[in-house]
C-alpha positions, -999 to +999 in steps of 0.1 A: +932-449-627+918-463-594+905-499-594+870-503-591+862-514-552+836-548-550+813-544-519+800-571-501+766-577-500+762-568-462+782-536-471+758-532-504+727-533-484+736-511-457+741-489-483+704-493-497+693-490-466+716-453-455+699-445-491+663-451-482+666-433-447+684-400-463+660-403-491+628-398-464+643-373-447+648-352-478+617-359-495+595-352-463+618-321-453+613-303-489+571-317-489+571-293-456+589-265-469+566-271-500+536-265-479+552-237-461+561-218-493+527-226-509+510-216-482+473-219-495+438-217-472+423-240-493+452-264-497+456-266-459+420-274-454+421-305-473+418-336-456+446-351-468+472-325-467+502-348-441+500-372-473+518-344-493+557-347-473+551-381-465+545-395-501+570-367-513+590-384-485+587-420-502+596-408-536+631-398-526+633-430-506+632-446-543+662-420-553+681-430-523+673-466-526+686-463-564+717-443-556+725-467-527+725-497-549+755-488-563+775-487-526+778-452-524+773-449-486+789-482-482+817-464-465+800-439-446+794-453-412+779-440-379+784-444-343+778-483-336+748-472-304+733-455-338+744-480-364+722-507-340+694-487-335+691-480-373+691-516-385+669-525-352+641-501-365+646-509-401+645-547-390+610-543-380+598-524-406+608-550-430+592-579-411+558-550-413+565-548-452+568-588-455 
């Protein structure tokens, strides 16, 4: 049996945050193929009809925020120009949050 690998906290919350990002993407890419398979007049007359990928969006953030916490994407890493860009836009959107 493999021993179980401790992460760091830096490694454990660039996990959370590979989570979160992936999450979005997900959620928001299956709210738009939700409205393109639904495909309603009245549904795509309502007002508030972007809310529906973007909060869909923000619930699997919470499922990729969860799945991160446990270091899962702790080892998955990208280019370093992208790496730095990543944390640099989800720098700012914590100081936003805060």
């Amino acid at each position: 049996m493999k021993a179980e690998r401790h992460y760091s906290e830096d490694e454990c919350n660039y996990s959370i945050k590979i989570g979160m990002a992936g999450g979005f993407i997900v959620g928001w890419a299956i709210g738009i193929a939700l409205l393109l398979y639904v495909n309603s007049p009245a549904l795509n007359q309502w007002v508030w009809v972007p809310s529906i990928p973007i909060w869909n969006g923000v619930g699997w953030m919470l499922y990729g925020m969860i799945s991160g916490c446990g270091g899962i994407f702790a080892d998955f890493r990208f280019s370093p120009n992208v790496e730095h860009r990543l944390s640099r836009v989800l720098h700012v959107a914590e100081r936003h949050a805060a």
